[in-house]
C-alpha positions as a LaTeX table, in Angstrom:
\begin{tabular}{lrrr}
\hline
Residue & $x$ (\AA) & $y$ (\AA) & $z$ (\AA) \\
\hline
Unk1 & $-19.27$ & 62.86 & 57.80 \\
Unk2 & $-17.97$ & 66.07 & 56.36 \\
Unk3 & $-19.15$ & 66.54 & 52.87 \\
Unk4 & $-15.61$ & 67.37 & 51.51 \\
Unk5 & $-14.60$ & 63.90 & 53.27 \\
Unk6 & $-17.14$ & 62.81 & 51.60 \\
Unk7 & $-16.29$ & 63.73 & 48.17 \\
Unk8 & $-12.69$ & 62.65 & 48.47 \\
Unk9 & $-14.06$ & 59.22 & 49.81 \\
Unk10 & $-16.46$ & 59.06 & 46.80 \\
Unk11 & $-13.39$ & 59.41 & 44.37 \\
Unk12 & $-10.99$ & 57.22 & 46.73 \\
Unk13 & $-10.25$ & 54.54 & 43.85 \\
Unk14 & $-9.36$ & 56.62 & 41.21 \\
Unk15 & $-7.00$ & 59.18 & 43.16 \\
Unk16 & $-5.12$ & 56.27 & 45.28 \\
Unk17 & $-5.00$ & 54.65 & 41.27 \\
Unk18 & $-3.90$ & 57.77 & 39.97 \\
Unk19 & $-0.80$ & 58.18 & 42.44 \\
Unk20 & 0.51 & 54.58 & 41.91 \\
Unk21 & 0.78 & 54.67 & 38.44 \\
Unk22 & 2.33 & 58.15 & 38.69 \\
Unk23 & 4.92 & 57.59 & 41.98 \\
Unk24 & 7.84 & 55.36 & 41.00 \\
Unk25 & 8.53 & 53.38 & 44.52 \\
Unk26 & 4.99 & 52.19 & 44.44 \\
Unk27 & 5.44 & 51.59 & 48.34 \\
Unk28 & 4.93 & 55.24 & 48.98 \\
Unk29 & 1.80 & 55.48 & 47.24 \\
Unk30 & 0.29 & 55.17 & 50.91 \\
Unk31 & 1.68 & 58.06 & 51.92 \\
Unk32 & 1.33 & 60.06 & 49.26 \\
Unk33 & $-2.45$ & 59.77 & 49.19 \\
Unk34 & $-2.37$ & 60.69 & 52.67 \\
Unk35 & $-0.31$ & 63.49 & 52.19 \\
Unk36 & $-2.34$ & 65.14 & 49.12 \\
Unk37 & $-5.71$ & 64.25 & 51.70 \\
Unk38 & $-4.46$ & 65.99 & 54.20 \\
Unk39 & $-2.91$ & 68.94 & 51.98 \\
Unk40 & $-6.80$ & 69.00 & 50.62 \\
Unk41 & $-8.42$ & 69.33 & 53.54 \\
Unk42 & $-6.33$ & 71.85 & 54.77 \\
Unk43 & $-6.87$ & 74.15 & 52.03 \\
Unk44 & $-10.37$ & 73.42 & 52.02 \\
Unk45 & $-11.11$ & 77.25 & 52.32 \\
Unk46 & $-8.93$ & 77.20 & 48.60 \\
Unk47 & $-11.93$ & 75.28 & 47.17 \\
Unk48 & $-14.56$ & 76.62 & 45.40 \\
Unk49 & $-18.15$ & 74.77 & 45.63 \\
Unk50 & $-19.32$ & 73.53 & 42.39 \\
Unk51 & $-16.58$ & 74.24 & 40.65 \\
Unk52 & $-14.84$ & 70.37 & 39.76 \\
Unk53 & $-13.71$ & 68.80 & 42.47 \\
Unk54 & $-11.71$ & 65.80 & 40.84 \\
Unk55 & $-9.77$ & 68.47 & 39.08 \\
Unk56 & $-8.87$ & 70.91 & 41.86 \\
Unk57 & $-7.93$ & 67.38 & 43.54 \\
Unk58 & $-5.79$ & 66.00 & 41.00 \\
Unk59 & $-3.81$ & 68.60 & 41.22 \\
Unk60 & $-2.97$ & 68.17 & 44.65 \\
Unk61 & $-1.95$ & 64.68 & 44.06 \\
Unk62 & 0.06 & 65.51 & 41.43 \\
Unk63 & 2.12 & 67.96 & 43.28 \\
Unk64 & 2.63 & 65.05 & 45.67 \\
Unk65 & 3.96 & 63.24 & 43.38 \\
Unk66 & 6.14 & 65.03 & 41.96 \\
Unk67 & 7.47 & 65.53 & 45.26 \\
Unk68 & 7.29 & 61.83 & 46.14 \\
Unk69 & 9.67 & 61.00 & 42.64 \\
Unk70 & 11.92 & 64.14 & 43.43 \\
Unk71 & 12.87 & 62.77 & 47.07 \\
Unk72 & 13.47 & 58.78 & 45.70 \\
Unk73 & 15.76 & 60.51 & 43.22 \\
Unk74 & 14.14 & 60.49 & 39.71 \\
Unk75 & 15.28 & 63.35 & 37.40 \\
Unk76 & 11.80 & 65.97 & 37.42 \\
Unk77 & 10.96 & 66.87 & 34.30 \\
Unk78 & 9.25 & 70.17 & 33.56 \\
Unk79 & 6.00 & 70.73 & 32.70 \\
Unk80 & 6.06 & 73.46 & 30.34 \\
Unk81 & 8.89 & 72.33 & 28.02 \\
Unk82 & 8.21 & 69.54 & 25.97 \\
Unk83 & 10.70 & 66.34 & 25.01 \\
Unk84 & 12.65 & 67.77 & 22.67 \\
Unk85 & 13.93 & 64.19 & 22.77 \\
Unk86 & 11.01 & 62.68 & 21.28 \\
Unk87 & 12.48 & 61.01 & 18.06 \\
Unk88 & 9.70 & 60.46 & 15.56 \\
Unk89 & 8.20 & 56.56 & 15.62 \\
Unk90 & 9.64 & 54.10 & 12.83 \\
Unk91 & 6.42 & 51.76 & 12.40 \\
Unk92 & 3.63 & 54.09 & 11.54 \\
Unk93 & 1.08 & 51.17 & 10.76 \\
Unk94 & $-2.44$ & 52.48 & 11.82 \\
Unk95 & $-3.54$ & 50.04 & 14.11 \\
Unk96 & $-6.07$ & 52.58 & 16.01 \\
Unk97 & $-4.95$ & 54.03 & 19.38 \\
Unk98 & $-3.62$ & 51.86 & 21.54 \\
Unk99 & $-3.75$ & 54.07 & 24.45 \\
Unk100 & $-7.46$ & 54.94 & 24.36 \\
Unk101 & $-8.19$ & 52.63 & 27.03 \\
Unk102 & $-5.27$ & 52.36 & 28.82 \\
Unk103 & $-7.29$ & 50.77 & 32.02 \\
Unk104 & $-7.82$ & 47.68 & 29.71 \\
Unk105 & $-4.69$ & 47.25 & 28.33 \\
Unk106 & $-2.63$ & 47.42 & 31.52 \\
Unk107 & $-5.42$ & 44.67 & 33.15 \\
Unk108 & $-4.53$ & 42.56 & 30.22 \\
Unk109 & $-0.91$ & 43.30 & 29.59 \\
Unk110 & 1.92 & 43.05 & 31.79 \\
Unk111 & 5.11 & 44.26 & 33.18 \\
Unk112 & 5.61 & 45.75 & 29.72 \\
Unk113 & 3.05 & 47.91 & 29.62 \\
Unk114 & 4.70 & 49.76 & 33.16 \\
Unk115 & 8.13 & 49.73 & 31.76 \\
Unk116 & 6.91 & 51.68 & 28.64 \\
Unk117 & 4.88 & 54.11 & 30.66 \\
Unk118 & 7.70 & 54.65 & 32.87 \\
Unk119 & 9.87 & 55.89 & 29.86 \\
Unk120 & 7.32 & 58.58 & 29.26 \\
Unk121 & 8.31 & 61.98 & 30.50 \\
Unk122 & 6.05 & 62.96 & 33.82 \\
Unk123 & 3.91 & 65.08 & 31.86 \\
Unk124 & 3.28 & 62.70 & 28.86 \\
Unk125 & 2.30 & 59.72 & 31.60 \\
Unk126 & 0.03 & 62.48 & 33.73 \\
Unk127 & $-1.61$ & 63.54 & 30.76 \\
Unk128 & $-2.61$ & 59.75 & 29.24 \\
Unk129 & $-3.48$ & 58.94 & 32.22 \\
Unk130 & $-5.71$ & 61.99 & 33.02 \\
Unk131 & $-7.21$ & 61.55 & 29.57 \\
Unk132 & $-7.29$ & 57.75 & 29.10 \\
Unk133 & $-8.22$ & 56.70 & 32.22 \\
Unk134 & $-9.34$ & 59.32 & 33.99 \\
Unk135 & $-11.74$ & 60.72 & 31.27 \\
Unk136 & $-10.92$ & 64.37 & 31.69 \\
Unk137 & $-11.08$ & 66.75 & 29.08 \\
Unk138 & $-8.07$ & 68.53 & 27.47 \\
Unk139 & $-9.41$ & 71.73 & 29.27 \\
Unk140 & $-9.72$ & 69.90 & 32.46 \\
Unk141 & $-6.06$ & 68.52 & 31.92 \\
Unk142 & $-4.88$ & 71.88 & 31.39 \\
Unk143 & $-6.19$ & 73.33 & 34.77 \\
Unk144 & $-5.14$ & 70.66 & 36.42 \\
Unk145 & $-1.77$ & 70.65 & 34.92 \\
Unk146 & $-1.40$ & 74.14 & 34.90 \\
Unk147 & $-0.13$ & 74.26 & 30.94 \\
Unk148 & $-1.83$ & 75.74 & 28.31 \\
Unk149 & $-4.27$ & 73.20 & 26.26 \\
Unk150 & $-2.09$ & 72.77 & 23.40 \\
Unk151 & 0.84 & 71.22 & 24.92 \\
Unk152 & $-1.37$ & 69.53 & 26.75 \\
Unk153 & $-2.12$ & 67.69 & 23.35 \\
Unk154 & 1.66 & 67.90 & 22.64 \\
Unk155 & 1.90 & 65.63 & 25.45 \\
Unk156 & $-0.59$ & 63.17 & 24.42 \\
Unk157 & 0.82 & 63.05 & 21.17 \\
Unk158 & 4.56 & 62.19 & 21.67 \\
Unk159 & 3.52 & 60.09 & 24.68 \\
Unk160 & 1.19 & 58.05 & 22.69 \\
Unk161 & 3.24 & 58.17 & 19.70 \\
Unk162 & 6.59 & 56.68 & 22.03 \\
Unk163 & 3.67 & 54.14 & 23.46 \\
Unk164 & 2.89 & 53.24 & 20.44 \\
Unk165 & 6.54 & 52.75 & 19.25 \\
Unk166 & 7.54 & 50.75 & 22.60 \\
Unk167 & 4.64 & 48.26 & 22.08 \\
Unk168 & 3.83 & 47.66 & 18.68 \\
Unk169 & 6.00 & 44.22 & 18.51 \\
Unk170 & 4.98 & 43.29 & 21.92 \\
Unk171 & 0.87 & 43.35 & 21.47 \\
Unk172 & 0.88 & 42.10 & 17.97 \\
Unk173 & 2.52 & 38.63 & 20.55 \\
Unk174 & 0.17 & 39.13 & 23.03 \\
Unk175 & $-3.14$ & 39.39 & 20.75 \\
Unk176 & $-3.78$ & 42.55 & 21.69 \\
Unk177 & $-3.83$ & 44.29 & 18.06 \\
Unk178 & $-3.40$ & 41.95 & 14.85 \\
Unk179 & $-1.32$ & 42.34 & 11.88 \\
Unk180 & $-2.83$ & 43.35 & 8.75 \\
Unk181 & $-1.44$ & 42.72 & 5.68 \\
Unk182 & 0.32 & 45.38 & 3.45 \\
Unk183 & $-2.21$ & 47.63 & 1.87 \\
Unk184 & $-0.07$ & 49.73 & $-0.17$ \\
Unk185 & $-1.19$ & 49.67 & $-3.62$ \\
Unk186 & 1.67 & 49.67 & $-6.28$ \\
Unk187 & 1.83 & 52.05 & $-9.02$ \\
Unk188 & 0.83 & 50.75 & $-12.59$ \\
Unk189 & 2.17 & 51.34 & $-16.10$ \\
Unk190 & $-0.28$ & 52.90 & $-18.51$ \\
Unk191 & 1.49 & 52.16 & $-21.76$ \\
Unk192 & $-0.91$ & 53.65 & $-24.12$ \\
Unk193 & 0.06 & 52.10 & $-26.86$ \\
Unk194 & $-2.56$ & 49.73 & $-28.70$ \\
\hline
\end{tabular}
């Protein structure tokens, strides 16, 4: 077998997992795959050996599918502008990051967990995704992305932030996170007087 077919076999899982999360009419995912394969090995030449592979891949695929949400109809959202939309979350309680595995959470969660990543913008859902699941680094998100590294953690930010917003209520039921008690110390009168 060809050792580029090779690699993109090697890496099969986590591109065809990549493109369902990320197309929203899951019953092109299919062709989408096949469409950012065969865009790959076309532009074969394009590649450079030993430079990363899953990177120069992911791009492909996400150019696909963008494509693939364009032509069912969904709004595209830029890349290089951020929500301006983004409102600031209400409950701020520090309950760690609920996104840093999102593999886990979306195994043990359920249709939820999709409807709140589908409210992300494009480039907030690509870049949890790339980050949470994926394990690429912001660098590596930023090549692939083609945006500089900063919004890059812009995106993670507000995405995570409107995750975190979205789902609070909704894992505290589930048993995902637990609810701690208040913390907040009150203020105390020092009368001084004896």
């Amino acid at each position: 077998m060809d050792e580029f077919l090779e690699k993109i076999e090697q890496h099969r899982d986590e591109f065809f997992r990549f493109i369902k999360r990320n197309v929203w009419d899951t019953g092109v995912a299919e062709d989408v795959f096949s469409q950012g394969v065969l865009a790959a090995y076309e532009n074969r030449a394009k590649y450079t050996p030993g430079s990363n592979f899953r990177a120069w891949m992911y791009r492909i695929l996400m150019n696909k599918c963008y494509v693939a949400n364009r032509e069912t109809g969904r709004a595209f959202q830029s890349l290089d502008h951020p929500d301006a939309k983004d409102a600031p979350a209400e409950n701020t309680d520090d309950f760690g990051d609920l996104v840093s595995d999102p593999k886990a959470v979306l195994e043990e969660c359920g249709d939820e967990i999709f409807r709140a990543f589908r409210g992300l913008s494009t480039a907030q859902r690509s870049c949890i995704m790339l980050r949470g699941i994926e394990k690429f680094s912001y660098q590596e998100i930023a090549e692939i992305m083609e945006i500089p590294v900063g919004t890059v953690m812009t995106h993670l930010a507000r995405g995570r932030k409107k995750l975190r917003s979205e789902l609070t209520d909704y894992a505290r039921e589930s048993g995902v996170i637990r609810s701690f008690p208040s913390t907040r110390i009150e203020p105390t009168r020092e009368t001084g007087e004896g």
